[in-house]
C-alpha positions as CSV (number, residue, x, y, z in Angstrom):
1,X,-20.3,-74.0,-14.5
2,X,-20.7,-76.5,-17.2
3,X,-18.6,-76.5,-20.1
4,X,-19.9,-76.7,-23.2
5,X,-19.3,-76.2,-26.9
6,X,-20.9,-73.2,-27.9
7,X,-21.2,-73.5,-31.2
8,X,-22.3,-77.2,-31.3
9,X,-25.1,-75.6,-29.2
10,X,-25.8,-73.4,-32.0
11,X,-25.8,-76.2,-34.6
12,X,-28.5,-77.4,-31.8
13,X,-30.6,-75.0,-31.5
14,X,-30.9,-74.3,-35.5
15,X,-31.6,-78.4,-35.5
16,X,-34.2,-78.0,-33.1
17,X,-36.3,-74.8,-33.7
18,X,-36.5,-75.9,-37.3
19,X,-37.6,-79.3,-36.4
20,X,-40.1,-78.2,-33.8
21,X,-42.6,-74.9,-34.3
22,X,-41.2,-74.1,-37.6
23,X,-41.8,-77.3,-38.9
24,X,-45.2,-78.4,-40.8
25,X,-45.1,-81.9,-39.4
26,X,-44.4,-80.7,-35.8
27,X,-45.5,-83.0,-33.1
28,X,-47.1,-81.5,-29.9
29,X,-46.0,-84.0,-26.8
30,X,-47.9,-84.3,-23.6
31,X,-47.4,-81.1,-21.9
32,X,-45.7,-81.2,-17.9
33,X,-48.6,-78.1,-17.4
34,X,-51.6,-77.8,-18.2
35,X,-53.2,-75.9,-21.1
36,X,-49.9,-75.5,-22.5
37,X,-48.7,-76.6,-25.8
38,X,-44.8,-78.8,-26.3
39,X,-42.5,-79.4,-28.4
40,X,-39.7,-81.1,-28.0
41,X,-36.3,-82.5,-30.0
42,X,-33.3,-84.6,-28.8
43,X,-30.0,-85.0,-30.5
44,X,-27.2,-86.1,-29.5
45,X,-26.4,-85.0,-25.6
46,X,-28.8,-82.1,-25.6
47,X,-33.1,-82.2,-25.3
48,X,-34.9,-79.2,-26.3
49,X,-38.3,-78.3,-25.1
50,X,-40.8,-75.2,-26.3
51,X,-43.3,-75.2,-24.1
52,X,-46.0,-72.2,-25.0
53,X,-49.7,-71.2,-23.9
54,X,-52.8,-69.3,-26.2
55,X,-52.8,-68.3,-29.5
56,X,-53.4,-64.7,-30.3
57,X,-51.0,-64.0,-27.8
58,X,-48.7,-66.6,-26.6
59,X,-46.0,-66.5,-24.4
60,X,-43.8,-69.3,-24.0
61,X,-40.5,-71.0,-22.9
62,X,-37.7,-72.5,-24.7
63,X,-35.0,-74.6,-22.5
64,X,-32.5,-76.6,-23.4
65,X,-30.9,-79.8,-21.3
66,X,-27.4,-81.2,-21.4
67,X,-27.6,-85.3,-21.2
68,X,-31.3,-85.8,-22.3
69,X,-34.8,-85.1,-20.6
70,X,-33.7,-85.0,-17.1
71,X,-30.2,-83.5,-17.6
72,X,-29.2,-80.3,-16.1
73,X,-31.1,-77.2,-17.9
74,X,-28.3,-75.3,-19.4
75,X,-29.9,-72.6,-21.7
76,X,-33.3,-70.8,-21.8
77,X,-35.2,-68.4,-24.2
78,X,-38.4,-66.4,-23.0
79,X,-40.4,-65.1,-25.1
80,X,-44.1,-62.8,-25.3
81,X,-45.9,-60.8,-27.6
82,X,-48.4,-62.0,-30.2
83,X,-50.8,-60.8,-32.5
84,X,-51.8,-57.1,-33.1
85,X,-55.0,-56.7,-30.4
86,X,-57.0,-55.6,-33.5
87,X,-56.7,-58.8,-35.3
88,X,-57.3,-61.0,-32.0
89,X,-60.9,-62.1,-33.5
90,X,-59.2,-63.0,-37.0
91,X,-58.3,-66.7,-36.4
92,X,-57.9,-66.8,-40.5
93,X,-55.7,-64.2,-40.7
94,X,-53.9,-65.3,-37.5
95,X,-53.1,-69.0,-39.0
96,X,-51.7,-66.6,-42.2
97,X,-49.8,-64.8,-39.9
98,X,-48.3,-68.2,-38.3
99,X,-47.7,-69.5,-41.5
100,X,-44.9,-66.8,-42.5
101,X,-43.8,-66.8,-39.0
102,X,-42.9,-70.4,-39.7
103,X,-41.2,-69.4,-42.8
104,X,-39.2,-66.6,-41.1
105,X,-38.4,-69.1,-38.5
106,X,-37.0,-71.7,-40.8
107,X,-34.4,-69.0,-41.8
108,X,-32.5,-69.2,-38.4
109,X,-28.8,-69.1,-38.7
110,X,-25.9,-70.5,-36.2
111,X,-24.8,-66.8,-35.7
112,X,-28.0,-65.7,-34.3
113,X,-29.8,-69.0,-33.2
114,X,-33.0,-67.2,-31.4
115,X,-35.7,-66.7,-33.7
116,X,-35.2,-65.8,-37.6
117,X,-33.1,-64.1,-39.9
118,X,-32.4,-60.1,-39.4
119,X,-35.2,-59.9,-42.4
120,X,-36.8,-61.6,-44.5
121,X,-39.8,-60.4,-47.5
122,X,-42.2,-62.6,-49.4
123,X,-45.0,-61.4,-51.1
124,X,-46.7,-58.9,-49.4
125,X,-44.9,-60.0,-46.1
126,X,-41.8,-58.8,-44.2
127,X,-40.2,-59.9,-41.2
128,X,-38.2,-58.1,-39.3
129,X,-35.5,-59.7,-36.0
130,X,-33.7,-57.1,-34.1
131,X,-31.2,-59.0,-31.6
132,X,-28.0,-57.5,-29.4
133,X,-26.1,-60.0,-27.4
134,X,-24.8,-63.7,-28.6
135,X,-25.6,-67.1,-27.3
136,X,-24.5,-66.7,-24.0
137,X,-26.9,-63.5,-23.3
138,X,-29.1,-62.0,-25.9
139,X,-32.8,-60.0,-26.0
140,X,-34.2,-59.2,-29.0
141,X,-37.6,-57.7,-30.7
142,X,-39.1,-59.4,-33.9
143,X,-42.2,-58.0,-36.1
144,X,-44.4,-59.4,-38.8
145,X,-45.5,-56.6,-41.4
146,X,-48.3,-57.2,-43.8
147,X,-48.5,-54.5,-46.5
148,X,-46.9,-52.5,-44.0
149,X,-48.4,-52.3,-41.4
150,X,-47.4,-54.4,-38.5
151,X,-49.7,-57.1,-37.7
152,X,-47.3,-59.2,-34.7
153,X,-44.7,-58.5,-32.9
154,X,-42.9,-60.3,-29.7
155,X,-39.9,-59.8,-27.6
156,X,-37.3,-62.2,-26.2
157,X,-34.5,-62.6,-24.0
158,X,-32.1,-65.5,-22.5
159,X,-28.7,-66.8,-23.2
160,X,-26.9,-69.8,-20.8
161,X,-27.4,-70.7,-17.6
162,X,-24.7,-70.3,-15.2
163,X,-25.4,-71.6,-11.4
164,X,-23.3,-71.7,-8.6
């Protein structure tokens, strides 16, 4: 197994997802499969890559590399879930949606560096990130109300890699 700091991984991941998605000025990069969309961010000895497909609903793949691009994959996130089916149609609504995802997301803390905070409320707006586990092995559920009713939803799961 490779041994790592854990909680520069954190620091990271923080760096990263709030660089990438979260980010208004985030830059897709040629994707390694087709129709998909990617992000990626490098710092130091670690390369992130979210690598996601659709809109409405849109699962994707975060993965994380010690020693740059071609390094040894050391952490992973899955993730799946998406808009409410009722508002598939609603591309508006969906980009509104998005945009307080992105707000939510930019909230993302060292102790639980998956997705957002536990909650967070603007406006009309509430986001809620239920999580068990830590960095090494986590699954969690996160849902986007708007005037209370829930409008998006997704689930994840991951933690580190361990191989032989």
């Amino acid at each position: 197994m490779i041994k790592m700091n854990l909680k520069k991984l954190a620091r990271f991941l923080v760096k990263a997802k709030i660089d990438t998605y979260a980010s208004v000025n985030k830059m897709k990069i040629e994707p390694e499969r087709l129709d998909f969309d990617e992000l990626e961010y490098e710092e130091g000895d670690f390369y992130y890559r979210d690598s996601y497909v659709g809109f409405f609903q849109a699962p994707g793949m975060e993965v994380v590399r010690l020693n740059g691009k071609k390094g040894k994959v050391v952490w992973t996130m899955a993730y799946g879930g998406g808009m409410k089916e009722e508002f598939h149609k609603n591309e508006k609504f969906a980009k509104e949606v998005f945009g307080f995802l992105k707000e939510a997301l930019k909230r993302v803390s060292e102790d639980i560096p998956f997705r957002g905070p536990k909650s967070f409320e603007k406006d009309e707006w509430k986001y809620i990130n239920k999580v068990e586990g830590d960095i090494k092995r986590f699954f969690g559920f996160e849902k986007i109300l708007y005037k209370d009713k829930e409008v998006f939803s997704q689930e994840y799961i991951g933690g580190l890699v361990i191989d032989k």
